[in-house]
N, CA, C and O atoms as a Tripos MOL2 file, in Angstrom:
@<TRIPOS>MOLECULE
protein
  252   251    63     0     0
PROTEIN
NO_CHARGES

@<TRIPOS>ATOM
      1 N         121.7670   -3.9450  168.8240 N.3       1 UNK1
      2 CA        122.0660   -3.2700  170.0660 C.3       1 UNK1
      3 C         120.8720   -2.3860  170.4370 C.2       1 UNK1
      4 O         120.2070   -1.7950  169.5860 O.2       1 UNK1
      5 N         120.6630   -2.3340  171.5960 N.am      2 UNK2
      6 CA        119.0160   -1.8200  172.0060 C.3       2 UNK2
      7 C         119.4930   -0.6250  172.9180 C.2       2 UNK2
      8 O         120.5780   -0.8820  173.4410 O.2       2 UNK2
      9 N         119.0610    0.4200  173.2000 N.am      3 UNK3
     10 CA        119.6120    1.6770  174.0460 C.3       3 UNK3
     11 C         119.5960    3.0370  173.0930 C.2       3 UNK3
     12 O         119.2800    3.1340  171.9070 O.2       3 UNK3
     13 N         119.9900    3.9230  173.9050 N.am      4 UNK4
     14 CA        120.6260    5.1740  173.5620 C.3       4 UNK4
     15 C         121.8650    5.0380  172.9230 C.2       4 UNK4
     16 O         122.5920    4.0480  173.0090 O.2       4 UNK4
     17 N         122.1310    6.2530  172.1550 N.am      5 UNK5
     18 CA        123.5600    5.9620  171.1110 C.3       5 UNK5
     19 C         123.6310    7.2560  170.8620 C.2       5 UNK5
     20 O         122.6340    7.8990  170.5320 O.2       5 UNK5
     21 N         125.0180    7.8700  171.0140 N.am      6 UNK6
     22 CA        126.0040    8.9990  170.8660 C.3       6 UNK6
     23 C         127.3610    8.7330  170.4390 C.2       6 UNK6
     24 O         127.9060    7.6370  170.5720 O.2       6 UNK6
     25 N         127.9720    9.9060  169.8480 N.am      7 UNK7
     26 CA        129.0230    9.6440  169.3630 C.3       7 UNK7
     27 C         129.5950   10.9400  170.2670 C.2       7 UNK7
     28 O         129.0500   11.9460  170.7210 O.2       7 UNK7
     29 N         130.8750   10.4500  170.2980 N.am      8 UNK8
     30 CA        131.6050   11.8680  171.2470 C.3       8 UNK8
     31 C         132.7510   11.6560  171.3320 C.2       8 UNK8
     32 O         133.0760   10.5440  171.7480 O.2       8 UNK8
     33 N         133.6170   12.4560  171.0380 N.am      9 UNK9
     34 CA        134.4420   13.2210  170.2130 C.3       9 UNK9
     35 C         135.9500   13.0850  171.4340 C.2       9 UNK9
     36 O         135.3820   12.4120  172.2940 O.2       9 UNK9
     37 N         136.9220   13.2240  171.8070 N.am     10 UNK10
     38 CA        138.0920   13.0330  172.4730 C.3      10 UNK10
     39 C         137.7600   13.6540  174.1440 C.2      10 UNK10
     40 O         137.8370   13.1730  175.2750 O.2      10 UNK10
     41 N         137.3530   14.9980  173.5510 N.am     11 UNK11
     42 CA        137.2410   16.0430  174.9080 C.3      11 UNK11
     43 C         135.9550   15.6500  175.5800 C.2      11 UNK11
     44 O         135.7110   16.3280  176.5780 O.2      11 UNK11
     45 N         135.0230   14.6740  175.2670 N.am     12 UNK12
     46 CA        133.6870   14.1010  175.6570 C.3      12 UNK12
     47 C         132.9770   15.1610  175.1080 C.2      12 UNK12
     48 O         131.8320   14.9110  175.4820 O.2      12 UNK12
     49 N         132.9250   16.2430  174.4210 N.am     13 UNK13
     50 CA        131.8890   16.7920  173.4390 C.3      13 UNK13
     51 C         130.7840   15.5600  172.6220 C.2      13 UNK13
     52 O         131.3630   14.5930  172.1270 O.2      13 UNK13
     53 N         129.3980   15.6130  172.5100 N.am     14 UNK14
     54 CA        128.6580   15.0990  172.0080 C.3      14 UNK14
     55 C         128.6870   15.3030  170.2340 C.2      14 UNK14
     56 O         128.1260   16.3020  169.7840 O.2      14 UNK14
     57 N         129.1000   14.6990  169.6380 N.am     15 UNK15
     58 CA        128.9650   14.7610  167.9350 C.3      15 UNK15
     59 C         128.1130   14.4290  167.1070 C.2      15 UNK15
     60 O         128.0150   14.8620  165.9590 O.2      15 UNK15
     61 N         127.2580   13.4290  167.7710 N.am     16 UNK16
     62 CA        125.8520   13.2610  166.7740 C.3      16 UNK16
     63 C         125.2980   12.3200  168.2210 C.2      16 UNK16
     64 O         125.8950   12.2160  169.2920 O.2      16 UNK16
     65 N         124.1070   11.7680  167.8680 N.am     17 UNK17
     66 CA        123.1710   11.0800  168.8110 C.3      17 UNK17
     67 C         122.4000   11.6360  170.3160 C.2      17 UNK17
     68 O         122.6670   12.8200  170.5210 O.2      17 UNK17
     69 N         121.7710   11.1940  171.0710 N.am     18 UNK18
     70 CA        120.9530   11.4250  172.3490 C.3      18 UNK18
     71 C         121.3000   10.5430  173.5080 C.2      18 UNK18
     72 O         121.0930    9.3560  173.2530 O.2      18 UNK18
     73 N         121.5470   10.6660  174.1390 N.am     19 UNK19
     74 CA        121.8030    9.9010  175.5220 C.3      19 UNK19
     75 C         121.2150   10.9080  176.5610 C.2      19 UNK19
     76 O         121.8430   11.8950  176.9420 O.2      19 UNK19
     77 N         119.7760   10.5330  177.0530 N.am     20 UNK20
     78 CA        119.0910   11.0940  178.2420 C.3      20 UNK20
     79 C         119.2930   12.4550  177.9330 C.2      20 UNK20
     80 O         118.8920   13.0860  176.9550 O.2      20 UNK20
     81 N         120.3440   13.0270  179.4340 N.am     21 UNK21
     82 CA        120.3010   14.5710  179.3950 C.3      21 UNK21
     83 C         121.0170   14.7260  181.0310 C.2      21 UNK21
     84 O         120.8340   13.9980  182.0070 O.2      21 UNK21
     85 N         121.7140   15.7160  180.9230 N.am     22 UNK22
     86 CA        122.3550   16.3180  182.7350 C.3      22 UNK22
     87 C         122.9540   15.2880  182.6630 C.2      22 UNK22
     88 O         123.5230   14.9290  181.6320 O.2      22 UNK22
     89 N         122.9360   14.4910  183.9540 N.am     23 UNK23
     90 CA        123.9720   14.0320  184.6720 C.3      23 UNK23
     91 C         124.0250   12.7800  184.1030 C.2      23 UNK23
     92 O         124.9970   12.1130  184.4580 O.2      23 UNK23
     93 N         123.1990   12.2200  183.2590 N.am     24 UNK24
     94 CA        123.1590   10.9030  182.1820 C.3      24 UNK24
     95 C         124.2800   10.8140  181.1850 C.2      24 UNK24
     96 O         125.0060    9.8510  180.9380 O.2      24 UNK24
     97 N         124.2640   12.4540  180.4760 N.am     25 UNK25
     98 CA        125.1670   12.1820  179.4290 C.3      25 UNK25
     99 C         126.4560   12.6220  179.3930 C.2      25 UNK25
    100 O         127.0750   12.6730  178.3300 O.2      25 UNK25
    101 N         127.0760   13.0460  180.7610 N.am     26 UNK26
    102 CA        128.4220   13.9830  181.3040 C.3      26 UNK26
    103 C         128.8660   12.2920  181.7990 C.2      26 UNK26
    104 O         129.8130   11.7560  181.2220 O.2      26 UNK26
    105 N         128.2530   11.6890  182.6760 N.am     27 UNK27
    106 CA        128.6220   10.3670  183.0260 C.3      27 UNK27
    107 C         129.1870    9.4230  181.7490 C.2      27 UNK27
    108 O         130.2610    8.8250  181.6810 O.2      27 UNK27
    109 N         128.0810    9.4950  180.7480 N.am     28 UNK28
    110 CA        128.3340    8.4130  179.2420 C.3      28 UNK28
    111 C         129.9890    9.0800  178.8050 C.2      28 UNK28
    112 O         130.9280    8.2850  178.7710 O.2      28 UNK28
    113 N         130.2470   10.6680  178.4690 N.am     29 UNK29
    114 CA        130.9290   11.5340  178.4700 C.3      29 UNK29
    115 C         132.5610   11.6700  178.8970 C.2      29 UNK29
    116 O         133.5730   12.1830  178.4180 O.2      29 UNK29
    117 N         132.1920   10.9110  180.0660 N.am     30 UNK30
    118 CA        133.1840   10.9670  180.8460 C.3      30 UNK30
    119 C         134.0850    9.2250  180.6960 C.2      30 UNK30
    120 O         135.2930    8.9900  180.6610 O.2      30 UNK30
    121 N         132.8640    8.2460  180.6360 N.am     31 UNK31
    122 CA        133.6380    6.9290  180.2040 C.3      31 UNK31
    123 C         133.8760    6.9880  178.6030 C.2      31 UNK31
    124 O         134.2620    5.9700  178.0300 O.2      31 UNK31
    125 N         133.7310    7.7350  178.1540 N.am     32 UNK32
    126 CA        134.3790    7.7560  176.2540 C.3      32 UNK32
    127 C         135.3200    8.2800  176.7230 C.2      32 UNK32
    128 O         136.3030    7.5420  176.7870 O.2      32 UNK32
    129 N         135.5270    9.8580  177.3110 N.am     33 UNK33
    130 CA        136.8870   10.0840  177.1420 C.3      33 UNK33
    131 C         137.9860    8.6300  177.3990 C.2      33 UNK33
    132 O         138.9190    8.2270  176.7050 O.2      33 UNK33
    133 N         137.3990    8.0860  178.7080 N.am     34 UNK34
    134 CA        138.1180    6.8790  179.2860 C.3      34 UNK34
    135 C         138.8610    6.1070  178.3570 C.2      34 UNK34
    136 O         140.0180    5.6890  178.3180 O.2      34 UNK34
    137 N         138.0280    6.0480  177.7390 N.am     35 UNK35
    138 CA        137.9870    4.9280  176.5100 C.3      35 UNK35
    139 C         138.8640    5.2320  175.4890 C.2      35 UNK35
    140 O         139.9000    4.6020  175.2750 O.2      35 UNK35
    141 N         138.5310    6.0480  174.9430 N.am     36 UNK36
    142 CA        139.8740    6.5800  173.9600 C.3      36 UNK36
    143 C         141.0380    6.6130  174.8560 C.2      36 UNK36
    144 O         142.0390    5.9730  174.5310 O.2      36 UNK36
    145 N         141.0290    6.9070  175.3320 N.am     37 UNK37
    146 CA        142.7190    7.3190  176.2710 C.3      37 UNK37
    147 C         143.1400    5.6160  176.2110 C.2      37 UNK37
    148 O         144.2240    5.3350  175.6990 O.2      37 UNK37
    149 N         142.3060    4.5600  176.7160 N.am     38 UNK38
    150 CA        142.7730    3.5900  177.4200 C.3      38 UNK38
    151 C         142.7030    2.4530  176.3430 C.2      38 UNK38
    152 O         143.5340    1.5450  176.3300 O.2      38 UNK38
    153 N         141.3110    2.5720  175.1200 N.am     39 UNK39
    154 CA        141.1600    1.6490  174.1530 C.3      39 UNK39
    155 C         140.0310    0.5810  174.8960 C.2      39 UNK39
    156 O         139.4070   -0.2080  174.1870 O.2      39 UNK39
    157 N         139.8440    0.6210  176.2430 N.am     40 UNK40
    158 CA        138.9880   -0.1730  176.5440 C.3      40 UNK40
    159 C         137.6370   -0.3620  176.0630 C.2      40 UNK40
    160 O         137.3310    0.7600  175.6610 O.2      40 UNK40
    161 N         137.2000   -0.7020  175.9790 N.am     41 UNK41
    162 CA        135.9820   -0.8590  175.4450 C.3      41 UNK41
    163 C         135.0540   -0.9670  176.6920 C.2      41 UNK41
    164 O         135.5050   -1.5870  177.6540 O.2      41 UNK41
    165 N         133.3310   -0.2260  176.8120 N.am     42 UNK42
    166 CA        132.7960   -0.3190  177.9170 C.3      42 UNK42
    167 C         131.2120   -0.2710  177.8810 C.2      42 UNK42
    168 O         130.7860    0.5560  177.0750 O.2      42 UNK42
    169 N         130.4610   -0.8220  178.4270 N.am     43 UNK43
    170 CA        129.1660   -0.0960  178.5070 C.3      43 UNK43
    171 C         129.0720    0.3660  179.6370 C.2      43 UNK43
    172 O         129.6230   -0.1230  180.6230 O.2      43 UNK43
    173 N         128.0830    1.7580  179.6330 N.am     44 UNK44
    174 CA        127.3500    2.3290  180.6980 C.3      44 UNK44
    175 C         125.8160    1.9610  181.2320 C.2      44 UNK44
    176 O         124.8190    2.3140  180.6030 O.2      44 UNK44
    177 N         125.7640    1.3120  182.3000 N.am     45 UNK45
    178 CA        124.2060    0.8230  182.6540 C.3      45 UNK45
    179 C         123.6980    1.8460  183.5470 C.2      45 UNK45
    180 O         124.4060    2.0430  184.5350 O.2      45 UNK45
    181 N         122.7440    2.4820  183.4550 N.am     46 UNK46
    182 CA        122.3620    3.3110  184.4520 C.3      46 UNK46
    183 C         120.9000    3.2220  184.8680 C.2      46 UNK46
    184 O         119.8870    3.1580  184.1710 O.2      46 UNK46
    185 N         121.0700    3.2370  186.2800 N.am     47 UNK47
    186 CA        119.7160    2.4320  186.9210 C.3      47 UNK47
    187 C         118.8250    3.9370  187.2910 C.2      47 UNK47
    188 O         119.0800    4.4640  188.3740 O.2      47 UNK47
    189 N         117.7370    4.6310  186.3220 N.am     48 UNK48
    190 CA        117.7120    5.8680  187.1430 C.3      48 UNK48
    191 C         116.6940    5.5000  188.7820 C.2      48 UNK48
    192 O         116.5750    6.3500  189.6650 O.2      48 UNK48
    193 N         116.3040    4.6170  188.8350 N.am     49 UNK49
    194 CA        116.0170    4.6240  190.2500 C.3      49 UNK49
    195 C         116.5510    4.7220  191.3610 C.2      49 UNK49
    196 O         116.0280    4.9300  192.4560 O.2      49 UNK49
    197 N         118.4050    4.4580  190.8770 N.am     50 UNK50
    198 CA        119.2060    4.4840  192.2190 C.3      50 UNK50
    199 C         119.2590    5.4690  192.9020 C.2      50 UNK50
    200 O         119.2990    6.4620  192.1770 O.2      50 UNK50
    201 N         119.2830    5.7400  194.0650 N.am     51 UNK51
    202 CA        119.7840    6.8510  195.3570 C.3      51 UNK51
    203 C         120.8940    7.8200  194.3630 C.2      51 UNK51
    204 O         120.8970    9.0190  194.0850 O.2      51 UNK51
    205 N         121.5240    7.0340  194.1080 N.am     52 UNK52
    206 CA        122.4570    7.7310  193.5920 C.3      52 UNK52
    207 C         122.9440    8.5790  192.5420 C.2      52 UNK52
    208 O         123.9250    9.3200  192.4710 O.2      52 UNK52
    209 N         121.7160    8.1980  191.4840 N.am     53 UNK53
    210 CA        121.0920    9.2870  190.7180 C.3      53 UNK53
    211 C         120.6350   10.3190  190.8900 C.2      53 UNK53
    212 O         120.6990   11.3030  190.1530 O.2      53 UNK53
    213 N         120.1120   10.2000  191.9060 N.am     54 UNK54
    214 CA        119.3620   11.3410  192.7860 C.3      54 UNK54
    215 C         118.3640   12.0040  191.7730 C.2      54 UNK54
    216 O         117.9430   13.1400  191.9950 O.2      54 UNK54
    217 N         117.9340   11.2040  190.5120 N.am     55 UNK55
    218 CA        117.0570   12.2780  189.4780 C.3      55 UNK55
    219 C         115.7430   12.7240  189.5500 C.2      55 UNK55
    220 O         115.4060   13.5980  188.7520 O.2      55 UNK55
    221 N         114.9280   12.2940  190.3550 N.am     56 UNK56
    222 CA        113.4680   13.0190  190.4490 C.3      56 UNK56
    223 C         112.3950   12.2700  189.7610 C.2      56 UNK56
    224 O         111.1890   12.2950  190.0070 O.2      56 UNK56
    225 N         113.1810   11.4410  188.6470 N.am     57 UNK57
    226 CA        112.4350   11.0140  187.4610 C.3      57 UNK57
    227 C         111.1220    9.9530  187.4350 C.2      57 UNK57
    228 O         111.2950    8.7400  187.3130 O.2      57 UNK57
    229 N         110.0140   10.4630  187.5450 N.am     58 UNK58
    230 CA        109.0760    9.8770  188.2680 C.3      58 UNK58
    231 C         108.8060    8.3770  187.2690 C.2      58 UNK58
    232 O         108.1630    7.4410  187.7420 O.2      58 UNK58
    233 N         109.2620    8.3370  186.1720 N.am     59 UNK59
    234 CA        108.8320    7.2550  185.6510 C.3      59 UNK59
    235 C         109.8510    5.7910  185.5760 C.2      59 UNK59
    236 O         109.7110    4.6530  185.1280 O.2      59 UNK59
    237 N         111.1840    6.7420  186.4570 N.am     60 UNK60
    238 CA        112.1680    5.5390  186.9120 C.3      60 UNK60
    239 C         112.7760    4.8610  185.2860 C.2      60 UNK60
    240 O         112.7830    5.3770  184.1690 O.2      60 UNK60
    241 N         113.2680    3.4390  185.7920 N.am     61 UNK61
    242 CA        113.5570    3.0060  184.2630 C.3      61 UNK61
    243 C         115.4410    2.5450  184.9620 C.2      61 UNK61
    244 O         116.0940    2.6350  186.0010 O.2      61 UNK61
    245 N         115.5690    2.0880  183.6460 N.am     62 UNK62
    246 CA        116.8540    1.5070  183.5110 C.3      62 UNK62
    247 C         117.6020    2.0720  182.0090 C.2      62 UNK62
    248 O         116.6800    2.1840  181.2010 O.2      62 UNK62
    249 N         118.5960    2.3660  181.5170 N.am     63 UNK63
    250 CA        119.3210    3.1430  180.4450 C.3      63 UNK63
    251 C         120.5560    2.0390  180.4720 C.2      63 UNK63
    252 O         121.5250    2.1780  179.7250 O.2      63 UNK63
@<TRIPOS>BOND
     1     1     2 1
     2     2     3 1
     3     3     4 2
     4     3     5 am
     5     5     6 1
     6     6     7 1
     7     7     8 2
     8     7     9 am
     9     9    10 1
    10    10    11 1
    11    11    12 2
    12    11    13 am
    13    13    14 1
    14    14    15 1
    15    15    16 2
    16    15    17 am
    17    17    18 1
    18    18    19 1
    19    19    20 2
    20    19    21 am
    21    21    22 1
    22    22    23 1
    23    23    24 2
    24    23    25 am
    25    25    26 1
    26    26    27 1
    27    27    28 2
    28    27    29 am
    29    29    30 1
    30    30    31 1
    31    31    32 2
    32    31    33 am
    33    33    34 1
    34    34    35 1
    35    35    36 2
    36    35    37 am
    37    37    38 1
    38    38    39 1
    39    39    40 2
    40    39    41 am
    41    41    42 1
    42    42    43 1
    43    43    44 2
    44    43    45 am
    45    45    46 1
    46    46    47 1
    47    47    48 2
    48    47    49 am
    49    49    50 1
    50    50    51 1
    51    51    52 2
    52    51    53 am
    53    53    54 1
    54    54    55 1
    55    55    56 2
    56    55    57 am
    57    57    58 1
    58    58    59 1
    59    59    60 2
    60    59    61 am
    61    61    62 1
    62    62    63 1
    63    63    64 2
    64    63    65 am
    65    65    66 1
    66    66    67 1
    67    67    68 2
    68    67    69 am
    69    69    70 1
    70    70    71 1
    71    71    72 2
    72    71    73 am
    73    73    74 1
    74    74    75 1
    75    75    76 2
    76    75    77 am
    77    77    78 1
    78    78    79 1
    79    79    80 2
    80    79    81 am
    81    81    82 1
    82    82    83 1
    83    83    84 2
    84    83    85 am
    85    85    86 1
    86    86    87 1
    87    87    88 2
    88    87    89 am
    89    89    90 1
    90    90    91 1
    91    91    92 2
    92    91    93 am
    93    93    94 1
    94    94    95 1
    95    95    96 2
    96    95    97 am
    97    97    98 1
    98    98    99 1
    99    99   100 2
   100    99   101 am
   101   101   102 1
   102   102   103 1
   103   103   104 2
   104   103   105 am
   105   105   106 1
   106   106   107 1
   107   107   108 2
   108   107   109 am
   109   109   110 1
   110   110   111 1
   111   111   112 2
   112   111   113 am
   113   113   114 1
   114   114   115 1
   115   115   116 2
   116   115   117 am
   117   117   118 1
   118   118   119 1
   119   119   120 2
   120   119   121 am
   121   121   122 1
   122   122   123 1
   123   123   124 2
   124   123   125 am
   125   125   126 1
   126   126   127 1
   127   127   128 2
   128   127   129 am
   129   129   130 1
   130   130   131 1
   131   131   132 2
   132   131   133 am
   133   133   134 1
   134   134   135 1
   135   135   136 2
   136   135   137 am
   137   137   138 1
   138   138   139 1
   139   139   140 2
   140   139   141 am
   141   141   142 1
   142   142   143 1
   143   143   144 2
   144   143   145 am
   145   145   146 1
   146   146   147 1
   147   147   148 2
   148   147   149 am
   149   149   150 1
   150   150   151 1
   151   151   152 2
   152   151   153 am
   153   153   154 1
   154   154   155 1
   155   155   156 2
   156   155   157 am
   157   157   158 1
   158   158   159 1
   159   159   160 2
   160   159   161 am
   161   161   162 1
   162   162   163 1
   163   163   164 2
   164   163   165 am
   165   165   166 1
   166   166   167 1
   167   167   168 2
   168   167   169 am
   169   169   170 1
   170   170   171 1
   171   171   172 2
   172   171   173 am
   173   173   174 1
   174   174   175 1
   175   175   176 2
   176   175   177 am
   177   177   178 1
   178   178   179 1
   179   179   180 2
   180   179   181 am
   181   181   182 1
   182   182   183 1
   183   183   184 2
   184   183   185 am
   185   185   186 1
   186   186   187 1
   187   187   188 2
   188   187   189 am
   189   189   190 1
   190   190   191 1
   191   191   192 2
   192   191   193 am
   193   193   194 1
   194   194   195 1
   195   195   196 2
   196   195   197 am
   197   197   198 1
   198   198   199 1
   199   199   200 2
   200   199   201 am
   201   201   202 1
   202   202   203 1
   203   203   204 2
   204   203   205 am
   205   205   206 1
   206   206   207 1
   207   207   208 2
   208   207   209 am
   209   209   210 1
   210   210   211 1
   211   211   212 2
   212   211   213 am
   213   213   214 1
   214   214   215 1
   215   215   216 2
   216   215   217 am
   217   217   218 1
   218   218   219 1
   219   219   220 2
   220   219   221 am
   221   221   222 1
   222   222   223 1
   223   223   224 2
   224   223   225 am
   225   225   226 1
   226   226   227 1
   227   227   228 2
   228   227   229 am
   229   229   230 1
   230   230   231 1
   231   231   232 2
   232   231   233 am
   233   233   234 1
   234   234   235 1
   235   235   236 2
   236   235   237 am
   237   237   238 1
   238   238   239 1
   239   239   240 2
   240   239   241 am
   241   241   242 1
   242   242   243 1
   243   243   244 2
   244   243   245 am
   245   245   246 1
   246   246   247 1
   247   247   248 2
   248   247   249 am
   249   249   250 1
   250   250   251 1
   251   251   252 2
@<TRIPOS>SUBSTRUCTURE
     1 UNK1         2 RESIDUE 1 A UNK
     2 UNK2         6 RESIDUE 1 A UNK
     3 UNK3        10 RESIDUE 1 A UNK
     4 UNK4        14 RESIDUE 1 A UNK
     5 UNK5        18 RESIDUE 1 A UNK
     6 UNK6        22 RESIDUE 1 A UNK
     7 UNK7        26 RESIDUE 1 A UNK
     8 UNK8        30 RESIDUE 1 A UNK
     9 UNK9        34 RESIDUE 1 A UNK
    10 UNK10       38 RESIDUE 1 A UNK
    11 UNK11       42 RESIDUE 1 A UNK
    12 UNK12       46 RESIDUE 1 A UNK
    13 UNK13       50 RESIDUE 1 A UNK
    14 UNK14       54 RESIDUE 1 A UNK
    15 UNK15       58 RESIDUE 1 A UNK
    16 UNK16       62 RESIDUE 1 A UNK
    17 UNK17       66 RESIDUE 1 A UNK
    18 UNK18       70 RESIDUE 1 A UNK
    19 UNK19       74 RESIDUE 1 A UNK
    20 UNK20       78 RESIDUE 1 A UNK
    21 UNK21       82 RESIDUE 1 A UNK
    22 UNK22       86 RESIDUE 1 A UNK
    23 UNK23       90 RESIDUE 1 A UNK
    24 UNK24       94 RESIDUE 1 A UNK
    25 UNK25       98 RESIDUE 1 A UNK
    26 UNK26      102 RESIDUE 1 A UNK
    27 UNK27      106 RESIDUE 1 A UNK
    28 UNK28      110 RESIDUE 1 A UNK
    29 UNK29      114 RESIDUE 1 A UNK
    30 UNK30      118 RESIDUE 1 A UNK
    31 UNK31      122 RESIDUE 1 A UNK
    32 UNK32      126 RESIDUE 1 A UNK
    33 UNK33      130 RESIDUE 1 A UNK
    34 UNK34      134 RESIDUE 1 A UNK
    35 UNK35      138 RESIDUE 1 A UNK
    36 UNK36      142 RESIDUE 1 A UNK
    37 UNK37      146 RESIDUE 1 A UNK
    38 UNK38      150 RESIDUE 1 A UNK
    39 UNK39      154 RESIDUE 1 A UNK
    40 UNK40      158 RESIDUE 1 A UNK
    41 UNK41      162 RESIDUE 1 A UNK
    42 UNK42      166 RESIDUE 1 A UNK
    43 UNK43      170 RESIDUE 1 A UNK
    44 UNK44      174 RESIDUE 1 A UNK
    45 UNK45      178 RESIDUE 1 A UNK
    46 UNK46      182 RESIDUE 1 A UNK
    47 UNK47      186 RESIDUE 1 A UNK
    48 UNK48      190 RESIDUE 1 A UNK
    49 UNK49      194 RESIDUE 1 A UNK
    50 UNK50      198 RESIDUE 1 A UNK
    51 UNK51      202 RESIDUE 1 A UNK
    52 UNK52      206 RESIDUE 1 A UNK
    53 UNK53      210 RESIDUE 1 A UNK
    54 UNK54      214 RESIDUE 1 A UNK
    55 UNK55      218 RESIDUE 1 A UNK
    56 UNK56      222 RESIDUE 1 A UNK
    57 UNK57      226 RESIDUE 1 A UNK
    58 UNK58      230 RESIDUE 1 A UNK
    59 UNK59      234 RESIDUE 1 A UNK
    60 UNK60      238 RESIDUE 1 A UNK
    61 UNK61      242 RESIDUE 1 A UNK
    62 UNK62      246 RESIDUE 1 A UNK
    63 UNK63      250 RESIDUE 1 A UNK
């Protein structure tokens, strides 16, 4: 498996690993809680070039 990797905890608290930072890892955060609640299983793709990132991040990229 190739990417970022975190572990996080019921309440989306981070427990070990790195995923980006700000609005990268409240997003990852937010589909674990999902996940536990629901059992689904999921990945997060995040395009930081989109509009909708709105991140600044001059070197762009995909996560």
């Amino acid at each position: 498996m190739v990417g970022d990797k975190a572990l996080f905890d019921e309440n989306g608290k981070r427990i070990v690993g790195y995923i980006g930072g700000g609005c990268i890892e409240n997003r990852v955060a937010e589909t674990a809680k999902e996940t536990l609640i629901d059992g689904i299983p999921r990945t997060v793709e995040i395009d930081l070039d989109s509009d909708q990132m709105d991140m600044g991040i001059p070197c762009g990229g995909y996560m």
